[in-house]
MARBA-3410 file (N, C-alpha, C, O; in Angstrom, 1 decimal):
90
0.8,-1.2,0.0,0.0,0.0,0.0,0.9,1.3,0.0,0.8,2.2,-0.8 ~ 1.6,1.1,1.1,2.5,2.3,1.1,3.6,2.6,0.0,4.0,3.8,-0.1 ~ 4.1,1.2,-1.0,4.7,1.6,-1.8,3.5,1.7,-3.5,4.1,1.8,-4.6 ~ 2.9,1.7,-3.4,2.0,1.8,-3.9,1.6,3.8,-4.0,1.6,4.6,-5.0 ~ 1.5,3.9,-3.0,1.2,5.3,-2.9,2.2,5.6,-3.2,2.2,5.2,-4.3
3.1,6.0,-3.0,4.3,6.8,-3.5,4.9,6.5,-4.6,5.8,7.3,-4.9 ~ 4.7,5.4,-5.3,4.8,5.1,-6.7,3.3,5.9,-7.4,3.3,5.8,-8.6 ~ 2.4,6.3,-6.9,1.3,7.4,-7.3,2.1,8.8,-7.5,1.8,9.4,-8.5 ~ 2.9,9.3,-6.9,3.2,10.3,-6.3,4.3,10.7,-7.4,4.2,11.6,-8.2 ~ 5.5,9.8,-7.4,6.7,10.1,-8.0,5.9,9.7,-10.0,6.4,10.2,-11.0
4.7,8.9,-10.0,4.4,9.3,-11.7,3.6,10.0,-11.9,3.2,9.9,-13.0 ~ 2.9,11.2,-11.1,2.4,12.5,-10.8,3.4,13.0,-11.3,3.6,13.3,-12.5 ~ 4.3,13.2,-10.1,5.5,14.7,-10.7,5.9,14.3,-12.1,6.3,15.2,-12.8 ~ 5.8,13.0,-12.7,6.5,13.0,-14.3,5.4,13.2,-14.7,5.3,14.3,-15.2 ~ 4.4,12.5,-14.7,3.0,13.3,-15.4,2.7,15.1,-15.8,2.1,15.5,-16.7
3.2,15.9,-14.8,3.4,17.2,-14.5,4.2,17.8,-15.3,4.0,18.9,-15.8 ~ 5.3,17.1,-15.6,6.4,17.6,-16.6,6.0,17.2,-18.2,6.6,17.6,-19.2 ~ 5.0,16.3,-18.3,4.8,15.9,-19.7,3.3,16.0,-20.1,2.4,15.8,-19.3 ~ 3.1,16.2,-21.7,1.9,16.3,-21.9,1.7,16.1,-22.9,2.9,16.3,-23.2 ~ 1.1,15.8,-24.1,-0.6,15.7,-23.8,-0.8,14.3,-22.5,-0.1,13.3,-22.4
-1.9,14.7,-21.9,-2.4,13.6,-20.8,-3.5,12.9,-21.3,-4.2,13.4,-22.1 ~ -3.6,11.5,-20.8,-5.4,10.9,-20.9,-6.0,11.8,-19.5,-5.5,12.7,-18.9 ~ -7.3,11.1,-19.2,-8.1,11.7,-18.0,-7.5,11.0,-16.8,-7.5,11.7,-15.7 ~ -6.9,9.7,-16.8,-6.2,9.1,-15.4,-5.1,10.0,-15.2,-5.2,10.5,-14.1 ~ -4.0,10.5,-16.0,-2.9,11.2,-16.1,-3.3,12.4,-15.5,-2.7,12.6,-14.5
-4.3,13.3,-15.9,-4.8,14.2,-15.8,-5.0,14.5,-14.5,-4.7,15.5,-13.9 ~ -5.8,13.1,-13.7,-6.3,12.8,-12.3,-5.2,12.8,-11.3,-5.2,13.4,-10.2 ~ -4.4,12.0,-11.8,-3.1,12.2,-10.8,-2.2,13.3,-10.7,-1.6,13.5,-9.7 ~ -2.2,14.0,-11.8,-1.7,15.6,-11.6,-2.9,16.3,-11.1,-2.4,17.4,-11.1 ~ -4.2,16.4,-10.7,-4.9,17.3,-9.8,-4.9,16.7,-8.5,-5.3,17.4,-7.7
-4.5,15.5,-8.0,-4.7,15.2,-7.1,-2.8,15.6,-6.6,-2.7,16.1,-5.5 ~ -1.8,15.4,-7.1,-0.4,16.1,-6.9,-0.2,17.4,-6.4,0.6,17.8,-5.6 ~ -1.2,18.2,-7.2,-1.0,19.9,-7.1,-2.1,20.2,-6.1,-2.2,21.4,-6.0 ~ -3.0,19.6,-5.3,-3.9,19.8,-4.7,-3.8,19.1,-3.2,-4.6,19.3,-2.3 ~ -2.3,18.1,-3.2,-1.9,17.7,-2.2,-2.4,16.4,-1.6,-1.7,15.7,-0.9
-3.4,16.1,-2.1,-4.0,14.7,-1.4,-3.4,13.9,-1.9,-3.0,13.3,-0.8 ~ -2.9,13.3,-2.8,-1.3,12.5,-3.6,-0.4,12.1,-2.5,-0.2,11.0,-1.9 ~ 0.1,13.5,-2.2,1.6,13.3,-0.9,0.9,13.1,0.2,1.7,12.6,0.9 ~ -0.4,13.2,1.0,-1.0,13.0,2.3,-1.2,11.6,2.0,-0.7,10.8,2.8 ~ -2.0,11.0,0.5,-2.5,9.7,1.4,-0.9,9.1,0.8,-1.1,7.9,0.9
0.3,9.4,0.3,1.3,8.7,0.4,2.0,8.6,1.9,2.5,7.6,2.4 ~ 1.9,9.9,2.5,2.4,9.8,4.0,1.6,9.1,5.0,2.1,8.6,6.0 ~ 0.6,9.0,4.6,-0.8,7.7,5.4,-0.1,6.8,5.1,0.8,6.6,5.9 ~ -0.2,5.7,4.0,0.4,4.6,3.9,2.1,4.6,4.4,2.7,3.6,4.5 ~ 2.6,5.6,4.7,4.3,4.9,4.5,4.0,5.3,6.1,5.2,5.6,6.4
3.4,5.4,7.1,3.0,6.1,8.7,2.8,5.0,9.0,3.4,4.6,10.0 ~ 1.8,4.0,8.3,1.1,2.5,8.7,2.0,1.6,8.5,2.3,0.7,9.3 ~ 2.5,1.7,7.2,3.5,0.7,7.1,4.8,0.7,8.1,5.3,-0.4,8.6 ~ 5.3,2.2,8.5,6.5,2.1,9.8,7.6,2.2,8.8,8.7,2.1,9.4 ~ 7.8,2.4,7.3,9.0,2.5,6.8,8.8,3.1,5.4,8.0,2.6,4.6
9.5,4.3,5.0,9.8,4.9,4.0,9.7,6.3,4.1,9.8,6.7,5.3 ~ 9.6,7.2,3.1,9.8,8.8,3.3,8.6,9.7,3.4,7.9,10.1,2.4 ~ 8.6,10.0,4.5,7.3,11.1,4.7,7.7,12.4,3.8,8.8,12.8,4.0 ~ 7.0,13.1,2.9,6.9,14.7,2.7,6.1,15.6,2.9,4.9,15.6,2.8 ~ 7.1,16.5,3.3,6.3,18.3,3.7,5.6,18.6,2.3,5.6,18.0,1.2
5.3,19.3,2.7,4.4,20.8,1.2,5.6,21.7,1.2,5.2,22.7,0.8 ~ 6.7,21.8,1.3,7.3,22.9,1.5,8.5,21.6,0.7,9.5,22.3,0.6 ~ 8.7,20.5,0.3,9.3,19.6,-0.3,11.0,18.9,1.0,12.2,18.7,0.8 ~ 10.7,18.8,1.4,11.3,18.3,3.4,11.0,17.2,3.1,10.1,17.0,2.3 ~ 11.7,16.1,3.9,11.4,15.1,3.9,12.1,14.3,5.1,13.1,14.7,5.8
11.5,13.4,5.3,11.9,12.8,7.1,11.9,11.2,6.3,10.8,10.7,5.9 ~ 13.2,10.3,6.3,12.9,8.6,6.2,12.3,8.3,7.6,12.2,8.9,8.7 ~ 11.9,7.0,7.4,11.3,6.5,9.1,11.6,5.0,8.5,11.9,4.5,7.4 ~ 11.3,4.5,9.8,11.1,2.8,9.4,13.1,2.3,9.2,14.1,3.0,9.1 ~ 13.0,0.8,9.2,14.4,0.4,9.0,15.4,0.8,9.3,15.7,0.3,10.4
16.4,1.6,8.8,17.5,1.7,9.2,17.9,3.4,9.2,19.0,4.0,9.1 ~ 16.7,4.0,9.3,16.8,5.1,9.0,17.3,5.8,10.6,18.3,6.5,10.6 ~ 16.6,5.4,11.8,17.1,6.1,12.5,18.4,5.7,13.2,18.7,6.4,14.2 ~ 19.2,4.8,13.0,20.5,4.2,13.3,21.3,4.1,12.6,22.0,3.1,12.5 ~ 21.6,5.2,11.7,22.6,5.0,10.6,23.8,5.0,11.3,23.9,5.5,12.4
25.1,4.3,10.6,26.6,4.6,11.0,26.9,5.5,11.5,27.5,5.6,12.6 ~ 26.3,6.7,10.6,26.9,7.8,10.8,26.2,8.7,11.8,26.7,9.8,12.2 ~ 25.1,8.4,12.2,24.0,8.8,13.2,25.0,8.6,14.6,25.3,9.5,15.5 ~ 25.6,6.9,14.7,26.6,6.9,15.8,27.3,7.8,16.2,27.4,7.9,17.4 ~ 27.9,8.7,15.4,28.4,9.3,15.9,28.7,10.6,16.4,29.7,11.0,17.0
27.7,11.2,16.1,26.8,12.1,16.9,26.6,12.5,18.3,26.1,11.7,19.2 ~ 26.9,13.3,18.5,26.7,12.9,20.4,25.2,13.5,20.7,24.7,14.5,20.3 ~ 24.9,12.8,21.3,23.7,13.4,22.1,22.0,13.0,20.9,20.8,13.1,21.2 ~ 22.4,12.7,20.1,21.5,12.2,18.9,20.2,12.0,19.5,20.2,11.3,20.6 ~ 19.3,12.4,19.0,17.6,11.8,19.6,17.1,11.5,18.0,17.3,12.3,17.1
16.5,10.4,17.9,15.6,10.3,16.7,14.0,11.7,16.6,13.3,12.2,17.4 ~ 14.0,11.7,15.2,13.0,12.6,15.6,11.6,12.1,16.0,11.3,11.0,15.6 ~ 10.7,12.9,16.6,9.5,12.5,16.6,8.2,12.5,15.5,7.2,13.1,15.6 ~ 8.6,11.9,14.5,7.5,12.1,13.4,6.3,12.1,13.6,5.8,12.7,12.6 ~ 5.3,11.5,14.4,4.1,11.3,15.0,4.0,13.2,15.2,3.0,13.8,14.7
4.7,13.7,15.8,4.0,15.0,16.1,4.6,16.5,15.2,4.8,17.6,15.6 ~ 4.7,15.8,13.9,5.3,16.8,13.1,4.1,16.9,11.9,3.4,16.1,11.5 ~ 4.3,18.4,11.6,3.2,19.1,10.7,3.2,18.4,9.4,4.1,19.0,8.7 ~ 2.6,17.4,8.6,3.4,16.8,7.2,2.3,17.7,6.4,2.4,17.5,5.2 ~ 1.5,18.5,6.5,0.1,19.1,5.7,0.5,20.6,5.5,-0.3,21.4,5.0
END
């Protein structure tokens, strides 16, 4: 589901850059520029617990897997994972 949605998302933005469209094409670019595209992509990748949430402002936060323990995260002092549950994604 969740990759699902975001495979919606990423052939939106190429749909956006090309044209002439059919009416499905058409659909997934008003639903991209109108935002509900990247929300219910951030719904699914929230449920699932792994992949990349996006802002409206084009931000992005990984979650899930190995995202909050990277190597390089080690070495960091004082490191807190962030809290994505209480961040503005809309």
């Amino acid at each position: 589901m969740a990759l699902e949605a975001r495979g919606h998302l990423r052939l939106a933005n190429k749909y956006a850059r090309l044209g002439p469209l059919d009416s499905e094409q058409k659909d997934l670019v008003r639903r991209l520029e109108d935002g509900s595209l990247r929300k219910a992509a951030n719904d699914a990748t929230l449920k699932s617990g792994n992949g990349r949430l996006r802002a409206r402002d084009g931000s992005f936060l990984d979650i899930g897997g190995n995202a909050a323990h990277s190597l390089s995260r080690c070495f960091l002092d004082n490191y807190t994972p962030p809290n994505y549950l209480n961040m503005d994604w809309d």
